[in-house]
N, C-alpha and C positions, 0 to 999 in steps of 0.2 A: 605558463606563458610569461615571459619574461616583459620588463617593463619598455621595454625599447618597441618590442611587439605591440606591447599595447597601445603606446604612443602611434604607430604607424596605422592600425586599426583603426584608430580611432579620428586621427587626420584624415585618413584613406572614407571612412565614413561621413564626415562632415564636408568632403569635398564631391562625395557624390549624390549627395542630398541640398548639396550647395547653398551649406548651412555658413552664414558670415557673419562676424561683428557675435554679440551676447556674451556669455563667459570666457568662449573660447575654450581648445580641448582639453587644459590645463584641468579646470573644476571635473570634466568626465574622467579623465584619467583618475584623478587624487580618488573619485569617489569608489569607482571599477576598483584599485588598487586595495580601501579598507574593506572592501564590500567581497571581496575575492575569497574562495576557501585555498589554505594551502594543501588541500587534499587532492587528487586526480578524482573526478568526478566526468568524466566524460564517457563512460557507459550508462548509457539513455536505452529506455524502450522505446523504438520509435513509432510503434504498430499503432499504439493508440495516439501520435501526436499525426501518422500519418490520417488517420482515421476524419481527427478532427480539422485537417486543412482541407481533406477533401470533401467533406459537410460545408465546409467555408466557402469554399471557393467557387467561381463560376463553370468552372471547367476542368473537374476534377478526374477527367479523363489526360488530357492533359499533362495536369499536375504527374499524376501517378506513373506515365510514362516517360516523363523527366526525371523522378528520382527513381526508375529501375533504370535508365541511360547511366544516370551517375554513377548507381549502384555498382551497375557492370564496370564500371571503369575505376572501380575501387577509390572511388575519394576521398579522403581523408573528412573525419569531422564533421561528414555529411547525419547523422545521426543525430548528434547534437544541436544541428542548425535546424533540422526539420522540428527539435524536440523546443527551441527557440520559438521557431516561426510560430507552433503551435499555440504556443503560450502569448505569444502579440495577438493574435484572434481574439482573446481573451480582454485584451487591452482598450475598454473602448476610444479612451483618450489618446494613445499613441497611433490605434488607426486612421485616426480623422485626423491627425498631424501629416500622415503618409500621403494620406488620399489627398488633402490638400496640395501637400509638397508634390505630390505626381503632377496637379493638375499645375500647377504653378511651371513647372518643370517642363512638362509638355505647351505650355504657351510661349516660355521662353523659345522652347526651340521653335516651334510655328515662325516665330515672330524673325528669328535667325535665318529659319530656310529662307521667310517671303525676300527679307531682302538682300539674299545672299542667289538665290534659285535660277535654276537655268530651264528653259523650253526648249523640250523636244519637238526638231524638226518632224513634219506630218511625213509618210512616205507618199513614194512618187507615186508606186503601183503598188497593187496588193498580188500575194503571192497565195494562190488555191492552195486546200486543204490537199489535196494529191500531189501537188507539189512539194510541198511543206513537208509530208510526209517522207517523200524522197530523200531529198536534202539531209533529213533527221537519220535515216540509216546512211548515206553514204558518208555525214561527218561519222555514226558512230562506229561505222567500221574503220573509218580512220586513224581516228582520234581516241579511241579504246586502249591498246596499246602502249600508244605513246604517251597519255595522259599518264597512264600509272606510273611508268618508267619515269616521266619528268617530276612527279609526287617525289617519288622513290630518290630521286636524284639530290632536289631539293630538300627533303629530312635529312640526309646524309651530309649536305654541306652544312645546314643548319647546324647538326650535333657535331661536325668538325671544326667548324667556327669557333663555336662556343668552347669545346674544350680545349682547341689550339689556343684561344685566351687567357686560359687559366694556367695552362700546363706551357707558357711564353716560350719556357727555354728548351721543353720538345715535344715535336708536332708529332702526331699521328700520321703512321703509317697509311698508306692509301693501296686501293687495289691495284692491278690497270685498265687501262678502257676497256680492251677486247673481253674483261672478265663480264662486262655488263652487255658488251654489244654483242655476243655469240648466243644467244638464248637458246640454242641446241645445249650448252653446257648445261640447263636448268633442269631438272627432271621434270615438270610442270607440263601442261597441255602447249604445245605451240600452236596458233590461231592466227590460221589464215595466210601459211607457210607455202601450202601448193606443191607440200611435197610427194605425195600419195598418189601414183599414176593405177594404182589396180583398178579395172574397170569389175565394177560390183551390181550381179545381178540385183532385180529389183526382190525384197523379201518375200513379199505378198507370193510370187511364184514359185516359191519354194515350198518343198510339202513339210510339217508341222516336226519329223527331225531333224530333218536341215537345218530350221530356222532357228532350233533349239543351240546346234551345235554351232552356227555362225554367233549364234548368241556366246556360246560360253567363248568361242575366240576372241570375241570385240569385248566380252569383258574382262577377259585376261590383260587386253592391252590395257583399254582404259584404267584397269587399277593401278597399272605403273607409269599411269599421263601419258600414254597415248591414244590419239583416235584412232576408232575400229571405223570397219567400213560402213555402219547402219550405225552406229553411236558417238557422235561426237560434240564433243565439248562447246559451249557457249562463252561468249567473247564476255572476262568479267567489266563490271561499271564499277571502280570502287575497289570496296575491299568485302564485298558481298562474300558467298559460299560459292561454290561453280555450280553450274547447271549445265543440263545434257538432254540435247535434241535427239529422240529416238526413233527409228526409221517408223511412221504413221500405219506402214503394211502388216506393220507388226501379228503377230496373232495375239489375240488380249490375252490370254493366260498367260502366254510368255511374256506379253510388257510387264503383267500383276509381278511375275518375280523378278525380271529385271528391275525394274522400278526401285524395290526392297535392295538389291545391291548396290545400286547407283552410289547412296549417302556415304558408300566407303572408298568412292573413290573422287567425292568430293570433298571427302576432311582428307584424303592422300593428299590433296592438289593444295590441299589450304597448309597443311605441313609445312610440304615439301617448300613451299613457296615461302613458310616464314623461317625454316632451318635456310633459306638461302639469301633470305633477307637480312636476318641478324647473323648471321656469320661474319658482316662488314664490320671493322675495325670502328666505327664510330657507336655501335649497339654496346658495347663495355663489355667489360670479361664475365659475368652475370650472364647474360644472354649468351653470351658464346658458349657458356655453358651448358646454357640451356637447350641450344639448339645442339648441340654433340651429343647431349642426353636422348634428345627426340631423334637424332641420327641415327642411333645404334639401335633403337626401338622399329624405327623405319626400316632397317637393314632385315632385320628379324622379321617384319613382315614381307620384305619382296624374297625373301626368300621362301617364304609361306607360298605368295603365288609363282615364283619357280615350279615349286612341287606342284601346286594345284594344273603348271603347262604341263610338267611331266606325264599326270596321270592323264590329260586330255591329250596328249600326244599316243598318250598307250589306248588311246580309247574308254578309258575308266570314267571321265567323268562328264558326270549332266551336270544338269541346272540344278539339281535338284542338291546335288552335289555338293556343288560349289557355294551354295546357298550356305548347307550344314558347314562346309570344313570353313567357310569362311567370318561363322559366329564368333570365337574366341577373338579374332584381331580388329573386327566389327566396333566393339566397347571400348578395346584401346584406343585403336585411331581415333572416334569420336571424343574420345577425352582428352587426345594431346590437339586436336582441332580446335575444342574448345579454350582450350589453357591459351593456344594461339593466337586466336580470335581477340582475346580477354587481354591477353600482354600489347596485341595491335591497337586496339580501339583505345588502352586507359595510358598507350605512348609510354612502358614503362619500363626504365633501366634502373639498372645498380638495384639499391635497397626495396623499390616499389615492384621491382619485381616477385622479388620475394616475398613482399608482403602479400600481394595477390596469389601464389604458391600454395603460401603458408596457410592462407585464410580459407582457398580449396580443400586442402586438406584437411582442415578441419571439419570445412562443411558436408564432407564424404564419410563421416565419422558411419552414417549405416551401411554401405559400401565398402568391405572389405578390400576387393579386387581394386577399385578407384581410390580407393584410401593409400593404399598402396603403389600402385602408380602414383597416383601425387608426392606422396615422400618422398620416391626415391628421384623424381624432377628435382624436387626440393633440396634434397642434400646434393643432389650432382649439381646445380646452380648454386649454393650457395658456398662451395668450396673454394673459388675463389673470393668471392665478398668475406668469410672467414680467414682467409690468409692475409691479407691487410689489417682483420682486426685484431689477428693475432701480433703481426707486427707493431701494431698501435700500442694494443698494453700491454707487451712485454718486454718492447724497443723505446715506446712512444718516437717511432718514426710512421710517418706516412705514406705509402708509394700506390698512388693513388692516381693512373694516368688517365682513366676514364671517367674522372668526377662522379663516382657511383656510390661513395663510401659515405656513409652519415657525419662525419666528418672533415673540416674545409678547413685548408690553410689560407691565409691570406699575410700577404707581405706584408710587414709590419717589422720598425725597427726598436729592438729593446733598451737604443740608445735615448729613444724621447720619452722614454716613462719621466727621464729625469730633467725634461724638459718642457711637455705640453700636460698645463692641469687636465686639461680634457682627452688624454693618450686614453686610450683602453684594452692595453695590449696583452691584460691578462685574458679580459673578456671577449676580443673579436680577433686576435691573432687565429685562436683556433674554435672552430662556431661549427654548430651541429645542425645539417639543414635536415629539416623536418622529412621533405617527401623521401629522403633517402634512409629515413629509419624503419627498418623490418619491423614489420608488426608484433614479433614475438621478439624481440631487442627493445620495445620500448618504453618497459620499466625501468630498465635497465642504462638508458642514451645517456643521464647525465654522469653517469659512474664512468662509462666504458669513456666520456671525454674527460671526467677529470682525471682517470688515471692516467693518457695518453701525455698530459701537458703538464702532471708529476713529473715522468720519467724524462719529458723534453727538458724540461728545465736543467735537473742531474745531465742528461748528454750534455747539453750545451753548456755546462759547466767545464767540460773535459774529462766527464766522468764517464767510466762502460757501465755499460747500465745490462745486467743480467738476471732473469729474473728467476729466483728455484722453483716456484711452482707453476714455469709455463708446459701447457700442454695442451694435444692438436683438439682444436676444437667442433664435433662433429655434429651436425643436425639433426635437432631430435624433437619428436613432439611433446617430451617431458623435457620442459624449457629449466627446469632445476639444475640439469645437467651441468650447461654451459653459462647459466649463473649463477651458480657457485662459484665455475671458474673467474669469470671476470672477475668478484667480488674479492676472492681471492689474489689476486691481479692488482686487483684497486687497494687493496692493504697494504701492498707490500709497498708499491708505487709509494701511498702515502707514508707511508713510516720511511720508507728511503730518503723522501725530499726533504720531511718535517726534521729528519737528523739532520739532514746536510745543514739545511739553514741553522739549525740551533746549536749543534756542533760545532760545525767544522767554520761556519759563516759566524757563528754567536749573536743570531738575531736579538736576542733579549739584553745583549752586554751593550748595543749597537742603540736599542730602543733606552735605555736607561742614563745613556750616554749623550743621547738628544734632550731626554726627561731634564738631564744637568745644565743644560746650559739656556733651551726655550722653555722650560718650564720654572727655571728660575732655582734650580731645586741645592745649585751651588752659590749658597751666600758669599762666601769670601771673594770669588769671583769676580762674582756681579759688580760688588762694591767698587773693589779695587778697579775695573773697567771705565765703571763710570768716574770715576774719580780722575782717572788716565784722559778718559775723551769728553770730558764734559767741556771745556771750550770748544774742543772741533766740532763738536755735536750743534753748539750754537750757532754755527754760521749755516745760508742757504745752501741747500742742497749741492746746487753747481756750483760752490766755493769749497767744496768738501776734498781733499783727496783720495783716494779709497786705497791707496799702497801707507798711504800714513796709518787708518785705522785700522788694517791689516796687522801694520807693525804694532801700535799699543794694542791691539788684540792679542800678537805673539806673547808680548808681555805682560799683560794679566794672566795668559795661560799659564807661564813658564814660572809665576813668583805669586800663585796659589796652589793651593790642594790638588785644583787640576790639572795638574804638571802628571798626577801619575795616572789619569786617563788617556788609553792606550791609544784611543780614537780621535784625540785632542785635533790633529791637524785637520782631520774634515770637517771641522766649525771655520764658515769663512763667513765674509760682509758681506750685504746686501743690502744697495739704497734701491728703496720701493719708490716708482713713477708716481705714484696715490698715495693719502693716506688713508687711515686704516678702514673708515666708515666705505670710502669708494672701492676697496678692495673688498669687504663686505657686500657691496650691492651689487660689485658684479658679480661675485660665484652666488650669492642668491639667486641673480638674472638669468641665470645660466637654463636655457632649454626653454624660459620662458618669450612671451612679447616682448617684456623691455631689455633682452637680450642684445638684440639690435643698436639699440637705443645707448643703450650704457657702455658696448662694446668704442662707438664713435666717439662718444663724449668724450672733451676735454679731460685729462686725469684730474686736477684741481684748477682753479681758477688766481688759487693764490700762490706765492711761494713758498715752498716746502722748508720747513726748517731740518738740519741733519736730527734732531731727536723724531720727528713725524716720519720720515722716511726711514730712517737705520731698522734692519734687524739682522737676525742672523739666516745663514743659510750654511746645507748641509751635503756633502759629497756622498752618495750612496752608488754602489758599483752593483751590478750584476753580481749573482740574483735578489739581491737582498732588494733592489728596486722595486721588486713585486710585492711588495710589502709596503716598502715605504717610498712610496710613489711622491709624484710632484703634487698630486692630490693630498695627499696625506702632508707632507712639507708645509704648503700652504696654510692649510690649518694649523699645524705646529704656529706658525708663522705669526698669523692673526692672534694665539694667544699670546705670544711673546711680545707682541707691537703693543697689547693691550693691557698687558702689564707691567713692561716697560716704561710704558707712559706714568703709569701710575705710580711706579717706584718711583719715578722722575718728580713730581710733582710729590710727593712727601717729603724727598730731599729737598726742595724748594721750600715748602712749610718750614723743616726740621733750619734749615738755614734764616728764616726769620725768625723762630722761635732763640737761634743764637743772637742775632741781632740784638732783637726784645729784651733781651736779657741785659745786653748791653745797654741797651738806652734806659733803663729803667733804674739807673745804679745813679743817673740825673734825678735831682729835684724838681719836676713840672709840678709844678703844687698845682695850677689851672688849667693843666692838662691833662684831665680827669676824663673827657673821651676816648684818652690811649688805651682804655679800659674794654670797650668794645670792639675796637679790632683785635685785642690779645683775647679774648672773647670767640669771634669769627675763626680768627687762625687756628682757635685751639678746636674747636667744632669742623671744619676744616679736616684737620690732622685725625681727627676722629675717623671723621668717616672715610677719608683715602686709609685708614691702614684699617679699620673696620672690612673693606671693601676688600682687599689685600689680604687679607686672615681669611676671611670667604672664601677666596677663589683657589686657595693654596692648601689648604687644609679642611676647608670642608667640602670640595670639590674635586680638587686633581688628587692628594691623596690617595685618601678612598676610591675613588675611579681607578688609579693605580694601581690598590694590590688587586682591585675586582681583577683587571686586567692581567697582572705576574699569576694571578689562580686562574685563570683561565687559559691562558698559553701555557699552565704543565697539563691539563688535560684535555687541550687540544689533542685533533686525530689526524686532522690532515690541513693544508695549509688554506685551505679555503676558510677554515675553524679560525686559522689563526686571523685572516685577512676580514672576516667577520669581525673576531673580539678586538682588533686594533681601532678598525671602522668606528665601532659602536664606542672606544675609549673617547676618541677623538669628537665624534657625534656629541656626547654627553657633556666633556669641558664644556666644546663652544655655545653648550644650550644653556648650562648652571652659568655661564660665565656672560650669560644674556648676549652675545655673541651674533645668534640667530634671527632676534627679533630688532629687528632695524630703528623701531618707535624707542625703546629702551636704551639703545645704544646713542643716539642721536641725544637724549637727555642726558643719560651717563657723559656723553663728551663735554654739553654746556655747562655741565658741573664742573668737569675739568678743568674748559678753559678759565671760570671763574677763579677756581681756584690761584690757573696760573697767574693772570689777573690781578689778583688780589698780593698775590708775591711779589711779582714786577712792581706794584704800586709801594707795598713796604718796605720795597727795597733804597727804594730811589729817594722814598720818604726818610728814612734810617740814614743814607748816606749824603741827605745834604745839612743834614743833622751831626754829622759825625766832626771831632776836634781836629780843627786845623794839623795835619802834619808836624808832630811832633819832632825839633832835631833829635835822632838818634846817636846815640853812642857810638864810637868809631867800633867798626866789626875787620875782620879780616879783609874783606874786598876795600875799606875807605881805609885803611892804615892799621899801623899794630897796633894789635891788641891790648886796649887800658884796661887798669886794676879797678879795684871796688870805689864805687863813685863816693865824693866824698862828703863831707856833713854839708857844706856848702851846697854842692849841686842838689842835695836831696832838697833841700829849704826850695831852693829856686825852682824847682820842680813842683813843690808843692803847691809856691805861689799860681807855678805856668796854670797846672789844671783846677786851682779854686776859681780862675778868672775865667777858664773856657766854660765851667759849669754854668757858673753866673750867666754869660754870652748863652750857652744852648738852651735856659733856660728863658730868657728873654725871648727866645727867635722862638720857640716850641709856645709859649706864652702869648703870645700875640693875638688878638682877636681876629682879626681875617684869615690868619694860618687856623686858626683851632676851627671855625666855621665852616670854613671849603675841605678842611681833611675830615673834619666831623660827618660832614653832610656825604662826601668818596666812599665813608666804610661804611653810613646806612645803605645808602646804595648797590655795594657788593655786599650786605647783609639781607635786602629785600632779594637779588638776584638769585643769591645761593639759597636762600630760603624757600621761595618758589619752587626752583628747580628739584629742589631735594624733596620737597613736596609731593611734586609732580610724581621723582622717581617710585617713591611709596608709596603712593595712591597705583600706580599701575602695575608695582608689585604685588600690591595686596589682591589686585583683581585679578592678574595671571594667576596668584597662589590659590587661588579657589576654582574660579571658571575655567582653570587652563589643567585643574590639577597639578599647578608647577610648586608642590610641598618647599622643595630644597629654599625657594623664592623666602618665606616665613623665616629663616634664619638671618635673613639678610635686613628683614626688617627689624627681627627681634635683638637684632647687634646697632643699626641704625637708632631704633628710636627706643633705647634698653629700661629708661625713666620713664616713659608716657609725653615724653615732652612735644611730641608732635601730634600725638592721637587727640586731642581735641580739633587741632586744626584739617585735620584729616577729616575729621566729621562731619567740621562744619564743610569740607569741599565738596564731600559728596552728596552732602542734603544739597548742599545749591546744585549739582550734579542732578540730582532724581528730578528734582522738581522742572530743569529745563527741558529736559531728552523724556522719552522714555523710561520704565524703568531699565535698568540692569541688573547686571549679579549687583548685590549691594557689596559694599567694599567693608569686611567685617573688621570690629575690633581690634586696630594694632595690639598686640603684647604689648605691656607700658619698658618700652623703649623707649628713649630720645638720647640726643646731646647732651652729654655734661655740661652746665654752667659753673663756665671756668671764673675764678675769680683772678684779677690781673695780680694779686698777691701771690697766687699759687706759684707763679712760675719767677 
């Protein structure tokens, strides 16, 4: 059961138990989902679960005769459900949840009727039981008739409706009126015609030959639908059997053996009537089958009563006769009666027909003669439903004008793969409806569709798609037969497509080529980009041009390494509406409650700076888009924003660390607290490139070649769209990505960091030596020689005096106080925060089983320098809450303690 199913099960169930509010279907689903085997498990014995419902229950007479109704109408998965129910009896707690919910459910609606309910007017007069009686035969001779016809009329529009919906661009054929208004055209009983003028003595007066041989004429007729003079047919109710009114005068021996033939020309009438019912172009080519099959079966027996007129024309034949010669066709018609009956009542076309066929046949396994007859229904109906699915997996075309095929197209364009994260056009362009799959094809359903939407993909390339091992496929009760072929079918399909993509499309040159640019995996690049756009980056979003960073994007490309990536041009810009956390909560949101919710919300509240919103994006054409979908992009997406950032923000660091540098080459003798922000910055710088080494190397790496090893022994491309999934799944889990609490701290880290730059920057630069005159250069005049003894002296003086000056101004008490007290403060902040992150890494890495998590601690805190503080958080932790998992011994990790001499 696929998980879309189960989601709908499962809504569909909590709306009819009108269950609201509480977890909501999300927690059933997730649990159905672990709790599921991936094994086919749905052959149940259902003897003993039916056994125990009907011990259960009140009215297990009932019961019993509702699940041989289903039975008969071949239900799907009804075994199962009995084998369910049986197991809830069992259930004391879920039953007194039901019992309850019924009675609840039943006062709701009371409550709905009183005050929605209408009163029936009293009558005026009352109408005698002999009246009453009257009225009830003259509507049912009326209305008998026509009733059916108007059934009959309406299943016909209904199943035109429906499939002129699906098949838009061509309607089904229609009969024409007079085919339905002539009912002399029907072989069947006509009732109540008036066409019969012979005046027929009464039987009783006839002596005991007579009445013998009026007998075998009236059933000569009656076996080919028509009424004799002393036997004639009764008006059907429904879709009953026919019944037959026989002259009362009768003499009993003779009714005792008329009687015994009657039944064969009650399953004639029931035939005849469904070979002419399903004959109509809305019953699917399956049916049409079926009934040509029961045609030619039916031919062979009126020709049987031919001969049986012959011989009573010659005088040859009694009752007695006609009784023997008419045993052999007796067992047939009874069992093409019953097939008809069975295919009527369980309303079943295309692939359900077959199933119910197929399952005959089986069930006839002691019945040689019946076994036999069933098969050969079986393969004669199911020649056409085979020649579609011959065309399926050997064309992967479909021509499929009577929605009968276990296979459904649905309009779907292959241009929004590259467009809506939520497209699913791998998954519901082509979808397998269940009641359409033949019971002996149903090991078989997900092969027979994925080979079909192989070979569509190669057509729809421009490719002829010819298959070498197609061949006809013929019905058979050794199902090995024609699964072989499919599977054979499904190979080839796959190895055709799995080349195309990786050949001829070079999916892995394509994937490796995205790896280069969103995964960061091209140093020189990168650099050189940001270096190029780091002003433009700075301004808000709506100040940005996007044909400008277009253009320094051309050129970073064209004046690095990746000048000689073939694929270069389909890296283009992308300013994202959100940044990265609200881009995060929504595909988390996604199919959930706060789906809603997130979808309307505001993208940010503040303005977006161009480094929050930039990333990249990627041009993928058909077919390679079934791979690397908008879904798949996205996540690309997210990791490149979120590492992006972070490369951002070490440039930042690495750019005060120049600063520092600089201002340090000053004498502050009393500004001895410059010491602990060169201290911060350096812890800082630690842990963004710390975090950076993590996610590049001990995560995408290795994910990586799992991945290149895993797409050469791929088989077919669903293998491949699996192991791409599961690549991209695993980044954004190691890269905390996934978990929203994590991320949300990960950022306040950030922004401190940023924070903390912007502040030593501005600090640095009011600090910095008045504008020095420079030396004439080419733009202010020609070019002067080597300066001379003089200007060096003067120079010397200019910067012993600026020293003096910056050391004053750095020196200052109220300067040294208010900056002193700025970098405790982003030291308390960062220090928290970083806390925070470690403490609820260390609880995922044990509670969560998230291992990879310990590396990140054991690079963060490498000294021990934070493990005591860690300790003491989570003793004051236990002692308020509960207990929890305890948060075990960091690895002695920490921040280096930088000394401001170091640097």
């Amino acid at each position: 059961m696929s998980e879309f199913r189960i989601h709908h099960d499962v809504n569909e169930l909590l709306s009819l138990l009108r269950v609201h509010g509480g977890d909501g279907a999300e927690v059933y689903i997730d649990l159905l989902q672990k709790n599921r085997t991936p094994y086919v498990t749905t052959t149940v014995s259902a003897h003993s679960a039916k056994v125990k419902i009907a011990e259960f229950s009140r009215t297990p007479e009932d019961f019993l005769k509702k699940y041989d109704e289903l039975k008969s109408k071949n239900t799907r998965n009804l075994d199962p459900l009995v084998y369910l129910l049986s197991k809830l009896t069992e259930d004391k707690e879920t039953l007194q949840y039901l019992q309850q919910n019924a009675k609840d459910r039943a006062e709701l609606t009371a409550t709905v009727g009183s005050t929605t309910g209408f009163s029936v007017p009293t009558a005026a007069s009352k109408i005698s039981m002999q009246e009453l009686e009257e009225l009830r035969k003259q509507l049912g001779s009326v209305a008998t008739g026509s009733a059916l016809q108007q059934s009959l009329e309406l299943t016909r529009k209904m199943l035109r409706d429906k499939q002129n919906k699906k098949n838009s661009g061509q309607h089904l054929p229609v009969f024409p009126a007079w085919v339905y208004e002539r009912p002399a055209l029907v072989g069947d009983f006509l009732i109540g015609s008036g066409l019969s003028t012979d005046t027929t003595l009464p039987i009783g007066t006839l002596p005991l030959a007579s009445q013998e041989a009026a007998m075998v004429e009236d059933l000569l007729y009656v076996l080919v639908g028509v009424d004799g003079r002393y036997i004639t047919a009764q008006p059907l109710a429904g879709r009953q059997s026919r019944t037959f009114l026989v002259d009362p005068n009768l003499d009993l021996s003779i009714r005792e053996l008329v009687s015994r033939i009657l039944p064969v020309a009650a399953s004639y009438s029931t035939v005849t009537r469904f070979i002419e019912e399903k004959s109509s172009f809305e019953y699917g080519q399956v049916n049409h089958a079926l009934a040509a099959a029961m045609r030619t079966l039916v031919k062979e027996y009126l020709i049987l009563v031919t001969q049986l007129e012959q011989l009573h024309r010659q005088g040859l034949l009694s009752l007695q006769k006609l009784w023997f010669y008419i045993q052999p066709a007796m067992r047939t018609v009874d069992i093409l009666a019953s097939l008809a009956a069975a295919v009527d009542k369980s309303e079943c076309l295309g692939g359900s027909t077959l199933s119910l066929l197929h399952d005959r046949s089986v069930s006839c396994t002691g019945d040689a003669q019946a076994q036999e007859l069933c098969l050969h229904l079986t393969k004669a109906a199911s020649a056409p439903y085979f020649e579609v699915l011959e065309k399926w997996i050997y064309r992967g075309v479909i021509h499929d004008p009577y929605s009968e095929f276990m296979v459904e197209e649905h309009e779907l364009r292959k241009e929004k793969i590259q467009e809506d994260y939520n497209d699913k056009y791998w998954d519901q362009r082509y979808t397998v409806v269940q009641p359409q799959i033949p019971s002996f094809l149903q090991k078989v359903a997900g092969k027979i569709l994925s080979t079909g939407k192989y070979l569509n993909v190669v057509r729809e390339c421009g490719h002829h798609v010819t298959c070498p091992v197609a061949k006809e496929i013929i019905y058979t009760l050794k199902e090995r037969a024609y699964v072989e072929q499919i599977e054979k079918a499904f190979d080839y399909a796959s190895k055709v497509l799995l080349d195309f993509l990786m050949e001829e499309e070079e999916l892995v040159a394509h994937l490796r080529s995205i790896k280069r640019y969103f995964l960061m995996d091209q140093g020189d690049f990168l650099v050189h980009f940001m270096d190029l756009t780091e002003e433009e980056l700075r301004k808000p979003v709506e100040d940005i041009a996007p044909p400008r960073l277009e253009a320094l994007l051309e050129l970073a490309l064209r004046m690095s390494t990746a000048n000689t990536d073939p694929f270069k041009d389909d890296l283009k810009i992308d300013l994202m509406p959100h940044d990265l956390i609200t881009q995060l909560l929504r595909v988390l949101a996604i199919e959930t409650k706060q789906e809603k919710a997130m979808t309307h919300a505001d993208p940010t509240e503040l303005t977006l700076s161009g480094l929050e919103a930039f990333s990249f994006d990627y041009i993928v054409k058909w077919p390679l888009s079934l791979i690397i979908n908008r879904k798949a992009l996205t996540r690309y997406q997210m990791l490149f924003r979120h590492m992006f950032y972070c490369k951002h923000v070490e440039r930042q660091l690495c750019s005060v660390w120049i600063s520092n540098k600089a201002a340090k080459q000053h004498s502050l003798h009393s500004a001895k607290w410059f010491a602990g922000a060169f201290t911060l910055r350096q812890r800082m710088l630690n842990f963004v490139q710390n975090i950076q080494y993590y996610m590049m190397f001990e995560v995408m790496e290795p994910t990586w070649h799992i991945l290149e090893k895993n797409l050469k022994s791929a088989s077919n491309i669903d293998d491949v769209l699996g192991h791409h999934t599961s690549f991209l799944d695993s980044c954004l889990k190691d890269c905390m990505l996934t978990n929203p609490e994590l991320l949300k701290v990960f950022s306040k880290l950030m922004s401190v960091c940023v924070m903390f730059t912007n502040c030593m920057q501005k600090f640095t630069q009011s600090m910095k030596l008045d504008g020095e005159p420079a030396r004439p250069t080419r733009e202010q005049g020609p070019l002067l020689g080597p300066p001379t003894g003089a200007e060096r002296a003067e120079e010397r003086v200019r910067k012993e005096l600026s020293r003096k000056g910056l050391a004053e101004h750095g020196d200052a008490p109220q300067l040294a106080s208010s900056f002193e007290a700025t970098i405790n403060k982003f030291d308390q902040n960062f220090s928290a925060h970083l806390l925070d992150l470690l403490a609820r890494l260390s609880i995922y890495s044990t509670s969560d089983c998230e291992h990879g998590m310990a590396s990140v601690i054991s690079r963060l805190d490498f000294n021990g320098f934070y493990t005591e503080r860690l300790e003491r958080l989570s003793a004051e932790r236990s002692q308020k809450a509960t207990p929890q998992v305890p948060v075990p011994r960091v690895p002695p990790v920490a921040v280096p303690r930088v000394a401001v001499t170091a640097q």
